[in-house]
C-alpha positions as CSV (number, residue, x, y, z in Angstrom):
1,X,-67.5,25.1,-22.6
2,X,-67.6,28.4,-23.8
3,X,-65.6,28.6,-26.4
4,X,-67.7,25.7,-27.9
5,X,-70.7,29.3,-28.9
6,X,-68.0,31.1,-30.2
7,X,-67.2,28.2,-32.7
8,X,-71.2,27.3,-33.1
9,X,-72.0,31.1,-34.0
10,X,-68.8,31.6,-36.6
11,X,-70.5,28.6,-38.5
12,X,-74.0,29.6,-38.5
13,X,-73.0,33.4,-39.1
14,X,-70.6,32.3,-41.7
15,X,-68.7,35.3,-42.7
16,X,-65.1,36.0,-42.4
17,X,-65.0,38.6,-39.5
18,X,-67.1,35.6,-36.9
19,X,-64.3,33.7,-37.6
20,X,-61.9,35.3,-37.1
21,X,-63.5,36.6,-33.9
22,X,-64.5,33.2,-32.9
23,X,-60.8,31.6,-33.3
24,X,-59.3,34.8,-31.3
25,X,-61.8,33.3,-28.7
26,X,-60.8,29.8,-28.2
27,X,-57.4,31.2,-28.3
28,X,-58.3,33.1,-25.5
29,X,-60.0,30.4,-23.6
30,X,-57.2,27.8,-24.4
31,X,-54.3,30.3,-22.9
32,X,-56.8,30.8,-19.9
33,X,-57.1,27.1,-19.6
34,X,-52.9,26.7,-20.1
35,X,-52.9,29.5,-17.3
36,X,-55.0,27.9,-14.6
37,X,-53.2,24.7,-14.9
38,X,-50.0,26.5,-14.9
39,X,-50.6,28.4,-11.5
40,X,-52.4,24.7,-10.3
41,X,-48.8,23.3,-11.0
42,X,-47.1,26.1,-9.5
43,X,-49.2,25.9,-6.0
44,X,-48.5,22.6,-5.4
45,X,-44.8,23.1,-6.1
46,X,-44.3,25.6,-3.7
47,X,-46.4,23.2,-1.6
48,X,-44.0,20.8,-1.9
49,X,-40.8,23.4,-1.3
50,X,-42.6,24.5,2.0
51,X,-43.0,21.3,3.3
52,X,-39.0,20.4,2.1
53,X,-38.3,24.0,4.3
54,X,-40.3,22.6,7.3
55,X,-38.5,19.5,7.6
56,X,-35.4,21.3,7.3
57,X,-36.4,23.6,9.6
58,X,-36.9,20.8,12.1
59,X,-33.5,19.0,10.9
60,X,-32.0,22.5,11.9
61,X,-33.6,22.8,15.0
62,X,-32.7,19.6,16.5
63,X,-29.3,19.5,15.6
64,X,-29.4,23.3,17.2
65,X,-30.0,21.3,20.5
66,X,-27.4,18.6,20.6
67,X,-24.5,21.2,19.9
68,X,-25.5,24.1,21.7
69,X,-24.4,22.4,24.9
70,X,-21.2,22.1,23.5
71,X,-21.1,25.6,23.1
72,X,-21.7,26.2,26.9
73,X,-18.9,26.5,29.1
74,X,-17.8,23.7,31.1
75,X,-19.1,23.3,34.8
76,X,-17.1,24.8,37.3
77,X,-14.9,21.3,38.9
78,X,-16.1,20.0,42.1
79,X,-14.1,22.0,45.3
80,X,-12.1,19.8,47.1
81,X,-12.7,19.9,51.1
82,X,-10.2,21.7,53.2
83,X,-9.8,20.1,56.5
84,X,-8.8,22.6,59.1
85,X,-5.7,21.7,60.5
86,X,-5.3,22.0,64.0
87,X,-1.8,22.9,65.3
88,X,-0.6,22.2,69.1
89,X,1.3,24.3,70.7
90,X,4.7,23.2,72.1
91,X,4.8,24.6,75.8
């Protein structure tokens, strides 16, 4: 790693200002490192929300299709037949 020549060169210059400059940079690399893994963590978490949002979406979707024919209007009823009705005439 890196941050393993900052700490080699604070001991072989061995003055006050190298170490202080070489602890500011494992500082630096350590909050790098703590940031990677934090945004690792964070993609697979909204990983993990998307695929919970898929599956609802799909959960949604499907009960969309068994009501929305209930929200139809009812088929017309069947016409009944009209027979004609055929009068005679009295003469």
């Amino acid at each position: 790693m890196a941050w393993h020549g900052a700490i080699m060169a604070a001991n072989v210059l061995n003055s006050p200002e190298a170490i202080r400059m070489s602890v500011f940079v494992v500082r630096a690399f350590v909050k790098m490192r703590e940031a990677l893994v934090s945004r690792s963590e964070l993609e697979k978490r909204l990983l993990r929300i998307e695929n919970v949002l898929l599956a609802h979406d799909e959960s949604i979707r499907e009960l969309y299709d068994q009501i929305r024919p209930l929200l139809l209007p009812p088929p017309d009823p069947p016409r009944k037949k009209i027979y004609p009705v055929k009068f005679k005439l009295a003469a």
